[in-house]
N, C-alpha and C positions, 0 to 999 in steps of 0.2 A: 581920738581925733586931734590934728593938730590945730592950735591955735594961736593965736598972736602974744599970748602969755609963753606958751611951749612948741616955741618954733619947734622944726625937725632935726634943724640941723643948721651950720652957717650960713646966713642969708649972704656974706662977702666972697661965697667962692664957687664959683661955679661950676653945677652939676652937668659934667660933659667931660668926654674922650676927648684928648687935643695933646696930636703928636707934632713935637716942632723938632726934634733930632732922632737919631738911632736910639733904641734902645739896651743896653743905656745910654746915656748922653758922655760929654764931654766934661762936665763936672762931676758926674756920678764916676765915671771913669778914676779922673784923678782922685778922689777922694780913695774911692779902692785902691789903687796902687798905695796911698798912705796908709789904710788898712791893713793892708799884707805886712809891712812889717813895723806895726803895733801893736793888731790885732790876733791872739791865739788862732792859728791855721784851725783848730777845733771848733770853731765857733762857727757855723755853715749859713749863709742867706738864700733865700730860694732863687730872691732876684736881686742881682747888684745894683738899681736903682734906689739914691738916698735921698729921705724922703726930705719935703721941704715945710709941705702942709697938709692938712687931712681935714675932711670934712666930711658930713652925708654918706654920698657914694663915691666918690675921688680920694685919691691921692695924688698931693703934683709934688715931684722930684724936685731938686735944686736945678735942672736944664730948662725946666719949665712946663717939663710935660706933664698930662694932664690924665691919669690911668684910675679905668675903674676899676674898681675895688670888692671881689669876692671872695675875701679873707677875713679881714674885719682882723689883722691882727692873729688869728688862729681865733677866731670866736669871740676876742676880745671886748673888742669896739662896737657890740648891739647897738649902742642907743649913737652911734656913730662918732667918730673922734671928733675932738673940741665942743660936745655937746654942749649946749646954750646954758643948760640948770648946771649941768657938772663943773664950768669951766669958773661960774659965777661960786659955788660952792665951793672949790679947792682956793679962790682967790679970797673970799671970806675967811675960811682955814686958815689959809697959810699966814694971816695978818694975826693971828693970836699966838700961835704957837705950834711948831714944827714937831715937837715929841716930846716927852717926858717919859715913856715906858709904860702903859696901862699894870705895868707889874709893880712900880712905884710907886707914882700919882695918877691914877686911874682920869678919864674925862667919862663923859654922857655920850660922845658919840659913839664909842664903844659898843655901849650900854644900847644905843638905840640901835646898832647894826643886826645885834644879837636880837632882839625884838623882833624884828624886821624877818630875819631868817626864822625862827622859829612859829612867825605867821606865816609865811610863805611856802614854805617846805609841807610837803603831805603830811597829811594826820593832824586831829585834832589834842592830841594825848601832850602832854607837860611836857617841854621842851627845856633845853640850854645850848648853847651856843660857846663855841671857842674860836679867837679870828688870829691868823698866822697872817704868810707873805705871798703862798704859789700853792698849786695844786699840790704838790708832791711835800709838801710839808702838811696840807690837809689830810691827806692819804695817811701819810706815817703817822698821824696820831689819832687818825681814825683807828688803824691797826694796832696799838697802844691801848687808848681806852675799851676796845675789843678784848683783848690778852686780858688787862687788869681786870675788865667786867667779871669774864667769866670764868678767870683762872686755867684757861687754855691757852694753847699755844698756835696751832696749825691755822693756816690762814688758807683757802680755796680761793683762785681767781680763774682765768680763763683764756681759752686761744684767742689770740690775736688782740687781748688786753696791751691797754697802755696806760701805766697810771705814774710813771714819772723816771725821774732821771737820780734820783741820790741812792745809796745803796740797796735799802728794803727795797725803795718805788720800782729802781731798776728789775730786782728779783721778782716781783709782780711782774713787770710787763712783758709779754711774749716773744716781742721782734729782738734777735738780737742787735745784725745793725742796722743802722750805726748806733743805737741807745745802746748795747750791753758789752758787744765785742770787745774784748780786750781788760775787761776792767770788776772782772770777778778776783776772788770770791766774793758770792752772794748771800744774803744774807738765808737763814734755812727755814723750814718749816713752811714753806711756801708749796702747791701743792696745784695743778693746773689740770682743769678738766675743759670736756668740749663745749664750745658753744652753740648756740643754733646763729644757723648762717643760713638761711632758707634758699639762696642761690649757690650753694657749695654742698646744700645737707642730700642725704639719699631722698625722694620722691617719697614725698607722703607723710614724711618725718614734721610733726607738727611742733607746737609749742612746747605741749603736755609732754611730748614724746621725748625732744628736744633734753628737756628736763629731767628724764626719769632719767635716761642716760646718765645725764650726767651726775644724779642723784645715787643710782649705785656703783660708779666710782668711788664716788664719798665715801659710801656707807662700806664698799666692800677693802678698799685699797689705803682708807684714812681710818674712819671710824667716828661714829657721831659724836659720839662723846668726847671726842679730841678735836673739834671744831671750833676754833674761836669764832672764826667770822668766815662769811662768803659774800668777796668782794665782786661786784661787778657796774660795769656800767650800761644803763639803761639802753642807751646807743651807744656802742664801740666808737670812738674817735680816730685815731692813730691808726687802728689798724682796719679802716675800711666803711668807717659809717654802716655796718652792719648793723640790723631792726632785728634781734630776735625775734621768731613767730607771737605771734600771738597766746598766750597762756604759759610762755615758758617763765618769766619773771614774777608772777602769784603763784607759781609752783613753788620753784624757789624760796620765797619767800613764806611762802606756808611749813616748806620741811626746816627751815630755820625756826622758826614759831618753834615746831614740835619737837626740836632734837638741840632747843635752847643757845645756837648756834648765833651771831649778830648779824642782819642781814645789811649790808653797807651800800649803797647806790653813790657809784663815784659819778654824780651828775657836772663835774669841770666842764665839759665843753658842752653838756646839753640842756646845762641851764635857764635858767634866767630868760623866758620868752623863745630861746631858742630852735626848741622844735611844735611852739604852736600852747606849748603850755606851760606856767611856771617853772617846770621840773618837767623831765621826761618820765618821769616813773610816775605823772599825773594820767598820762594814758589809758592805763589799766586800771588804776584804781592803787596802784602798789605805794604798800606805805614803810617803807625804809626803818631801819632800826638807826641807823645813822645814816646823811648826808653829806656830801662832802661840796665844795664849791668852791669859786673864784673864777677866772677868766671873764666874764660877763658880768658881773658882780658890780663892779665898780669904775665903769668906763672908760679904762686905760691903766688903771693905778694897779698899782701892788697889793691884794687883799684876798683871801682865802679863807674859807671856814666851814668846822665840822660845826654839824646838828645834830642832835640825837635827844632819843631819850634821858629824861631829866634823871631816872634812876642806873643809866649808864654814864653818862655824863660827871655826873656826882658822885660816880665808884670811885674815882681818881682822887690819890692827895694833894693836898694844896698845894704849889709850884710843880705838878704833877706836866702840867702843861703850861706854853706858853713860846715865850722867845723876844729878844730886844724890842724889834720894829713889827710885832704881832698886832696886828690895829692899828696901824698906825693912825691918828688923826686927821689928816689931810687925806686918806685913802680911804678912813671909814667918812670926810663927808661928800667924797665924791659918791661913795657906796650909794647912799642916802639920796643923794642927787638923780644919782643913775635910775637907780626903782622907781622912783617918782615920775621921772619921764618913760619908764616903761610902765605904767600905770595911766598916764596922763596921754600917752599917743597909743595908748593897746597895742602894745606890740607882739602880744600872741596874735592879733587877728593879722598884724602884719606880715608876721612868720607864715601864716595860714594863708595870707595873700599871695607870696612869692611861693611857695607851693605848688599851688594851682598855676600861677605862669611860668614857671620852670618846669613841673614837670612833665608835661606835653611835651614841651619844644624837645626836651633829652630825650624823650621816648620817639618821637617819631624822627632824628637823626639816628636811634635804635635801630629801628625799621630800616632805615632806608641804605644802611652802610653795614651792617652784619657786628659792626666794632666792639659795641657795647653791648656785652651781654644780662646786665641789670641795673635798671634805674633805682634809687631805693631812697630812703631818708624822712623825713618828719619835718611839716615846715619850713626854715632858712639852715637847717643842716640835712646838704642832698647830695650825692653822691651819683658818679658813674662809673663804673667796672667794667676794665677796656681785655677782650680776651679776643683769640686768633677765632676767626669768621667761622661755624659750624661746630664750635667745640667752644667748655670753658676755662681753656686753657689761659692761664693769666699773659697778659701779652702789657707788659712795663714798657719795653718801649715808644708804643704807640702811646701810651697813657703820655710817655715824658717829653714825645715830640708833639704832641697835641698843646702841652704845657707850654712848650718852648714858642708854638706860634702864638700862642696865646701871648704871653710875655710880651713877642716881638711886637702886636698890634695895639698895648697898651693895655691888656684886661690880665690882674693880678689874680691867677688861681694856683690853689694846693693839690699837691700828688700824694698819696696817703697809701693806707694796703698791707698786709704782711706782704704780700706778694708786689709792692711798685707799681699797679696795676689798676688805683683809683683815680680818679680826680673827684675833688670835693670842693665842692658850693658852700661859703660860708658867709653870702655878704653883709653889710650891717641892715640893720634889719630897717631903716628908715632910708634906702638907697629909693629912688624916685620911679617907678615902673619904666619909664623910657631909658634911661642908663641901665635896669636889670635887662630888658630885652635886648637891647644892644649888646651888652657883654655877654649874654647867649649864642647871641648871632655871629659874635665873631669867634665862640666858643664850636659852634655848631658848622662854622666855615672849616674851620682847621680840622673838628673830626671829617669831612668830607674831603677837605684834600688830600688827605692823607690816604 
């Protein structure tokens, strides 16, 4: 609950829509023209509008306008940008000292992020912890201490996966572009079976089933015994906020058990309060051989980290892992900061809160427009999957013109999908119910016009 100790969010800036120019504006504008040629043409924004300030549920632009906010950053900003404990803790930080290297001169915040993650993460069993910079540096050395564990090489991930952009994380993830096109070779031994997608899968194709599937792929096409790991994420992210069924991720995790395989849960974006519970793989009961994190972690900053087992973990030689700016100080004490206020305002029941008012509202613009042929998601990560009327043929453009009104009326959302043909819900998780139902409604205007 909040309190006058742990506000929610900036009590100076105001929770409200408030357009005062085109979008984007007149300074958003010029800035992008100076963009264009300084900034790498590679480097893509969804929406040319630069931002000025952030708070709660908003973001207002340098023009002045005032746009809610159902990104969070890609999942970033849970406990909401410039958070009250976070803002007060990096400015604490930053007054001692900006780095030293924890591979040098080590500090305690470190020390306590690592703590922190090996209580929160599933399972009670002996943990360790290693803190990097971005999800995809998590990943790669999640697949690292996997290999070394177990003296294998073959790594199993899955359609429509996304676990990052450097070269392994690329070979991982399914879509090519714009993530892969052009910029192979990949790295090898990487090995991709099917996922359960309950609105894509054949009729009747359950969790168990989901699983078995893709269980003698494995067995037939790999071989168990050449398994190091089988990576996946609890909720798909990137490519569609896809909910495997029910029972297919303790399948999983059971034939890893028995075929000494490491089972990896790249929980990045479904972290941290996210979809209702510390971890998405708290759902089932599923307890990860390793965990991966970051985006939601640390309220804005740069901070990343595998968890795993204490006797995987400790397979690894000493400078085995690691990296310059791995921890950084001011990033593990926002880390610190962040938890606490997701602790102190419950923001799984918040998650759980936006939930329930979203997803009505997207089911019954379901109904009444043919568009969306499945509502789906966990919590404050919710998705809709936009396909031509009477079939589920993926239909990207509608998804991207639904976008674009969105945009234009001030309300910031993501297009996601193998297919182009998502929109995803991600707002911070402390936005104010009256700014979430709004930015639905103007969400829910645009699927109708269209």
């Amino acid at each position: 609950m909040t309190t006058a100790e742990t506000p929610a969010y900036r009590s100076d800036l105001p929770q409200q829509r408030k357009l005062v120019t085109a979008i984007p504006g007149p300074k958003s504008t010029a800035i992008h023209q100076r963009r264009s040629v300084a900034v790498s043409a590679g480097v893509a924004s969804t929406l040319p509008v630069y931002t000025a300030d952030a708070g709660g549920g908003v973001i207002v632009d340098v023009d002045g306008n005032s746009l809610i906010d159902l990104a969070s950053g890609i999942a970033v900003t849970s406990v909401g940008n410039a958070a009250p404990k976070v803002v007060a803790a990096v400015r604490e930080s930053v007054g001692h000292f900006t780095h030293s290297c924890f591979m040098v001169t080590p500090y305690d915040g470190y020390v306590q992020v690592a703590e922190k993650l090996n209580e929160l993460t599933p399972g009670s069993h002996a943990k360790r912890s290693a803190l990097f910079n971005s999800g995809s540096e998590a990943v790669e050395n999640a697949v690292k201490i996997a290999r070394l564990a177990t003296g294998r090489t073959a790594v199993v991930v899955f359609d429509h996966a996304y676990h990052g952009r450097t070269n392994l994380t690329m070979a991982l993830t399914a879509k090519a572009a714009p993530y892969k096109k052009g910029f192979g070779p990949f790295a090898g031994e990487i090995y991709r079976v099917p996922m359960s997608y309950p609105f894509r899968d054949p009729d009747g194709l359950g969790g168990k089933e989901a699983a078995e599937r893709a269980i003698s792929i494995i067995n037939t096409q790999i071989g168990a015994d050449q398994v190091a790991a089988v990576l996946v994420e609890p909720i798909q992210g990137e490519g569609g906020f896809v909910v495997p069924a029910d029972g297919f991720l303790p399948a999983l995790s059971q034939w890893c058990t028995s075929s000494g395989a490491v089972f990896i849960a790249d929980e990045i974006q479904s972290g941290f309060c996210r979809t209702g519970d510390w971890f998405a793989s708290d759902h089932e009961g599923v307890v990860p051989d390793l965990v991966t994190t970051a985006k939601g972690m640390a309220g804005g900053l740069p901070l990343a980290g595998v968890t795993g087992r204490a006797e995987l973990m400790d397979a690894v030689h000493g400078g085995g892992l690691g990296g310059t700016y791995g921890g950084n100080p001011i990033a593990c004490a926002a880390a610190l900061a962040a938890i606490e206020t997701m602790a102190d305002l419950d923001l799984n029941a918040a998650a759980k809160r936006i939930e329930g008012t979203a997803v009505p509202i997207l089911q019954t613009v379901a109904e009444q427009t043919g568009r969306i042929g499945d509502v789906r998601g966990r919590g404050a990560m919710l998705a809709a999957e936009f396909v031509i009327p009477g079939t589920t043929d993926p239909d990207p453009a509608v998804a991207a013109a639904v976008a674009k009104a969105c945009h234009a009326q001030g309300v910031v959302v993501l297009t996601c999908g193998t297919f182009g043909n998502v929109i995803r819900l991600l707002p911070p998780l402390v936005i104010g119910e009256q700014l979430l139902v709004e930015g639905l409604g103007v969400l829910t205007d645009a699927v109708r016009a269209i």
